[in-house]
C-alpha positions as CSV (number, residue, x, y, z in Angstrom):
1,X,-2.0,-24.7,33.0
2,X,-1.0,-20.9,33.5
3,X,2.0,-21.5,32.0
4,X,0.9,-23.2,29.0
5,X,-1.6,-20.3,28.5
6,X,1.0,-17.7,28.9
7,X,2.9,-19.8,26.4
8,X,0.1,-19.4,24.1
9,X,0.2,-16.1,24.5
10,X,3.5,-15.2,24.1
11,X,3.7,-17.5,20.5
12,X,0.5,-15.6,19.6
13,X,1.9,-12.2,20.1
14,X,5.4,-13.1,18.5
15,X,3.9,-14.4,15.3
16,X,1.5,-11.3,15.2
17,X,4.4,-9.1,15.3
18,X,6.3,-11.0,12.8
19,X,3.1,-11.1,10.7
20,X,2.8,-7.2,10.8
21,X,7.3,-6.6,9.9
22,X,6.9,-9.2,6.8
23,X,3.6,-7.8,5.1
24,X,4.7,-4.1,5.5
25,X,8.2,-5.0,4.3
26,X,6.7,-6.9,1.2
27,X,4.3,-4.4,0.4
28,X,6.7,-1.6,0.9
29,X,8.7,-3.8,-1.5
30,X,11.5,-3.7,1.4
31,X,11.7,-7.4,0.3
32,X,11.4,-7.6,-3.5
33,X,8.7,-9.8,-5.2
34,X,9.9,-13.4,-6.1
35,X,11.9,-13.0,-2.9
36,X,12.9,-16.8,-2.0
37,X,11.5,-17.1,1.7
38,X,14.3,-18.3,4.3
39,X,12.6,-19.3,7.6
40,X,16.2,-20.5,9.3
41,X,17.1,-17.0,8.0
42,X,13.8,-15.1,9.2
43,X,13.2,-16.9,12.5
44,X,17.5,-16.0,13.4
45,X,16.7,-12.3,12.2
46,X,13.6,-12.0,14.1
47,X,14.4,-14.0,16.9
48,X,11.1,-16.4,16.6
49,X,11.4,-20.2,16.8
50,X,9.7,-21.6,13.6
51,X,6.2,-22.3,15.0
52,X,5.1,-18.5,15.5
53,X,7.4,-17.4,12.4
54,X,5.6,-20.0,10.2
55,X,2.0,-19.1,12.1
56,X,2.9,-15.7,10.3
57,X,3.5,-17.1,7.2
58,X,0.7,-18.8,7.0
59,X,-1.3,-15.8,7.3
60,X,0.6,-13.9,4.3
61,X,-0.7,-17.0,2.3
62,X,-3.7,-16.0,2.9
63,X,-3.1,-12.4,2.1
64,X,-1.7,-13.7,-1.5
65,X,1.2,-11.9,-0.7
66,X,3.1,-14.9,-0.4
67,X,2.7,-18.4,-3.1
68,X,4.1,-21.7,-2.4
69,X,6.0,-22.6,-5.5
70,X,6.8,-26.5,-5.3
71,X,10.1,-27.8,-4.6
72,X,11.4,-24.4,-4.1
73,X,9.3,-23.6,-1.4
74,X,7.8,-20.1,-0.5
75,X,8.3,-16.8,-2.4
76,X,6.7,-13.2,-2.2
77,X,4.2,-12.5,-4.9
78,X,5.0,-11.3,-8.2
79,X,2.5,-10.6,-10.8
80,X,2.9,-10.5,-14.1
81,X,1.9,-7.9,-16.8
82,X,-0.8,-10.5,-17.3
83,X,-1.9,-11.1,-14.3
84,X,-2.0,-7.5,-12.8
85,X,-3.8,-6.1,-15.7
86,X,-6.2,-8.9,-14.6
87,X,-6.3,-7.8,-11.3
88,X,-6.9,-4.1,-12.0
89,X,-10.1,-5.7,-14.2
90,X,-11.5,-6.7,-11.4
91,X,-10.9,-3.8,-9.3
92,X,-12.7,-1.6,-12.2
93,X,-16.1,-3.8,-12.1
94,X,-15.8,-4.3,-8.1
95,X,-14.9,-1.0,-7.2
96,X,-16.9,0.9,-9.1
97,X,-19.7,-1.1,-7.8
98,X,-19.0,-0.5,-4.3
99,X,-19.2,2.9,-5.3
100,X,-22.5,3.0,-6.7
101,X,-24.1,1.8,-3.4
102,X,-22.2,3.9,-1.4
103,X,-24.0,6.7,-2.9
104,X,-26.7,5.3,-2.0
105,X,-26.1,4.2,1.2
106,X,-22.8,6.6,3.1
107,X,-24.5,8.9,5.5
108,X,-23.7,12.3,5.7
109,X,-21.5,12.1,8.5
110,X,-19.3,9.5,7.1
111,X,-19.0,11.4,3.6
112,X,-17.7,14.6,5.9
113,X,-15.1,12.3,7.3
114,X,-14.4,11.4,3.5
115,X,-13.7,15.1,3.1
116,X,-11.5,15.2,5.9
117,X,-9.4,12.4,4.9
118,X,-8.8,13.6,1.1
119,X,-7.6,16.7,2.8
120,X,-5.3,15.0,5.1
121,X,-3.9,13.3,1.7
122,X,-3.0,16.8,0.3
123,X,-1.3,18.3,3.5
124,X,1.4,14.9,3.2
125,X,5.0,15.8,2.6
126,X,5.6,13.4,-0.5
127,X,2.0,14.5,-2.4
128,X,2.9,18.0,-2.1
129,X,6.5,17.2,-3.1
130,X,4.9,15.6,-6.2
131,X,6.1,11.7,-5.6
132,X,3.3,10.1,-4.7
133,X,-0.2,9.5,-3.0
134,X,-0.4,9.3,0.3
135,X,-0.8,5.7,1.5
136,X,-1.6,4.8,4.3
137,X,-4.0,2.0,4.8
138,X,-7.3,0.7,6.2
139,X,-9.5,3.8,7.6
140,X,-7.1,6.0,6.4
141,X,-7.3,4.9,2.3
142,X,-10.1,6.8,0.3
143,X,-10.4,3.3,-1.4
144,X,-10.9,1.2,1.1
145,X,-13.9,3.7,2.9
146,X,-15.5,3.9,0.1
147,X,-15.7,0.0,-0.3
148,X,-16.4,-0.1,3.5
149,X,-19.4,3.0,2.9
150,X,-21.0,0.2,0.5
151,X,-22.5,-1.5,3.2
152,X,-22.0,-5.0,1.0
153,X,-20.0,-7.5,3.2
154,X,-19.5,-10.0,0.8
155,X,-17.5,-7.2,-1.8
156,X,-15.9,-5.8,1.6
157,X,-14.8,-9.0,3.0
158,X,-13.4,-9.7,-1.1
159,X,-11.8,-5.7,-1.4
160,X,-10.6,-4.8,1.9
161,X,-9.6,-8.4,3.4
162,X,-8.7,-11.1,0.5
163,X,-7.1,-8.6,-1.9
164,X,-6.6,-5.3,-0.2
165,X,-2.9,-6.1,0.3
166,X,-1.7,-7.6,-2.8
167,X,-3.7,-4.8,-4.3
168,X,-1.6,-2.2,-2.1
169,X,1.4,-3.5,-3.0
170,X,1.1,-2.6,-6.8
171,X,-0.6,0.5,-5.7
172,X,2.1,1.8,-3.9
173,X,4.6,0.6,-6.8
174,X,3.1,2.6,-9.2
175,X,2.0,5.4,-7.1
176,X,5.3,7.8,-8.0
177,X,4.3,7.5,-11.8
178,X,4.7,10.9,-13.6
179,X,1.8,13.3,-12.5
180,X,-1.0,10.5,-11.0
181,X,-0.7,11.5,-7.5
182,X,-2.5,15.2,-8.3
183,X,-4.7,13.5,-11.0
184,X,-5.7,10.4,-8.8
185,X,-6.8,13.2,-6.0
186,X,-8.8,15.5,-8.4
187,X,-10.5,11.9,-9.5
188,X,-10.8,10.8,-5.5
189,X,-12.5,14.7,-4.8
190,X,-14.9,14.4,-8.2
191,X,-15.8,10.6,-7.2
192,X,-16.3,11.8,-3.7
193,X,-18.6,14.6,-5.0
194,X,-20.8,12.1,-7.0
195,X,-21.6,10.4,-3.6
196,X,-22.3,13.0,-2.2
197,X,-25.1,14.2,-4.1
198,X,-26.6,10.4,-4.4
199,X,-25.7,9.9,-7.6
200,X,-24.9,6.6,-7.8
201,X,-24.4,6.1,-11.4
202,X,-22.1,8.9,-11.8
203,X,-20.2,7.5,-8.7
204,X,-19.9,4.0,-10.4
205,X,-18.4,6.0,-13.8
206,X,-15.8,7.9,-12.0
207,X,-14.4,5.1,-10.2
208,X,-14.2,2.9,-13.1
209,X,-12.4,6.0,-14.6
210,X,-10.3,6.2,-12.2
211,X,-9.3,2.5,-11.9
212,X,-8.9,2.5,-15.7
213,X,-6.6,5.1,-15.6
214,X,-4.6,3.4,-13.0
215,X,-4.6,0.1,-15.2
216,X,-3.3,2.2,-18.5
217,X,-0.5,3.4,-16.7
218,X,0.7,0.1,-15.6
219,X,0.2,-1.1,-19.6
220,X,2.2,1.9,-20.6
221,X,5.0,0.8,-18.0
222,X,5.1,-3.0,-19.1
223,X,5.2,-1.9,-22.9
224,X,8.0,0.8,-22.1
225,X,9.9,-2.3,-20.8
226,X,9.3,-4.2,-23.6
227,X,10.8,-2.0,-25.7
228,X,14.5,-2.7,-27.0
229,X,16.6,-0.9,-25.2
């Protein structure tokens, strides 16, 4: 029975660690969306028999950072125009409504943190460098503590479980665009501000602002495309 347990164990841990390697790769974009998904060629590079390896799997599924596309089998993500400009939507009205009630409901101790954190965001190497926003994730994303500071568990269990990731994917894609790293931190510091003072309405603006703003960038990258060259 020990054995079996440490068995367990042991596949549990494996397909964790797996887990972990394939969702920061994919949302790194390490391994490029539409990426065809090999699991002979994953479970030799990884050294993970296929029950653990597809365990992992499984759970990036669940993520949507993965789609089972039939007969060809499974793929990492890749939105289209359409479809990310949808998702950004929904970020704009979910968002901005976590936002609202966190005005109403952060205390003052976890809006200092807030503080703290946007200023750990400037001193990083690639925002002062001008490349990008800092992006790190979970407790460390001004996003995802504001969602958490709403106190609503269905919108955090939708923001910060079911969609965080895919959403961090794009994020971080379009993170180096021209001049949005020190605009999306003045917006993060005036948003921040807003909640501060308890004014949930203006809270609610500002991050639908902010999203928006976000969202036009990524139209004005997809029409640039479309352009003929």
């Amino acid at each position: 029975m020990t054995n079996t347990t440490e068995s367990l164990q042991n596949s549990s841990t494996l397909a964790e660690q797996v887990f972990k390697r394939l969702q920061k790769a994919i949302i790194a974009g390490d391994i490029a969306p539409g990426s065809k998904i090999s699991e002979p060629e994953l479970s030799k590079a990884y050294g993970i028999s296929r029950g653990p390896l597809r365990e992992a799997l499984h759970r990036l599924e669940g993520q949507r950072l993965l789609v089972r596309v039939p007969h060809v089998g499974a793929r990492v993500v890749s939105l289209t125009a359409a479809e990310l400009i949808e998702l950004y939507e929904i970020r704009e009205s979910l968002e901005s409504m976590a936002c609202r009630l966190a005005a109403q409901r952060m205390t003052a101790t976890e809006i200092a943190q807030l503080r703290t954190l946007l200023y750990a965001h400037e001193q990083d190497a690639s925002f002062q460098a001008g490349t990008g926003y800092y992006q790190q994730e979970g407790d460390y994303d001004f996003h995802y503590r504001v969602i958490q500071g709403s106190g609503n568990k269905m919108l955090t269990k939708l923001l910060c479980d079911e969609l965080y990731h895919l959403v961090r994917m794009y994020r971080i894609r379009f993170s180096t665009t021209p001049n949005r790293p020190a605009q999306a931190y003045v917006e993060h510091h005036r948003i921040l501000d807003a909640i501060a003072e308890g004014d949930g309405e203006l809270a609610e603006l500002l991050m639908r602002r902010h999203i928006a703003a976000s969202r036009k960038n990524i139209e004005n990258y997809y029409a640039q495309q479309s352009k003929p060259k």
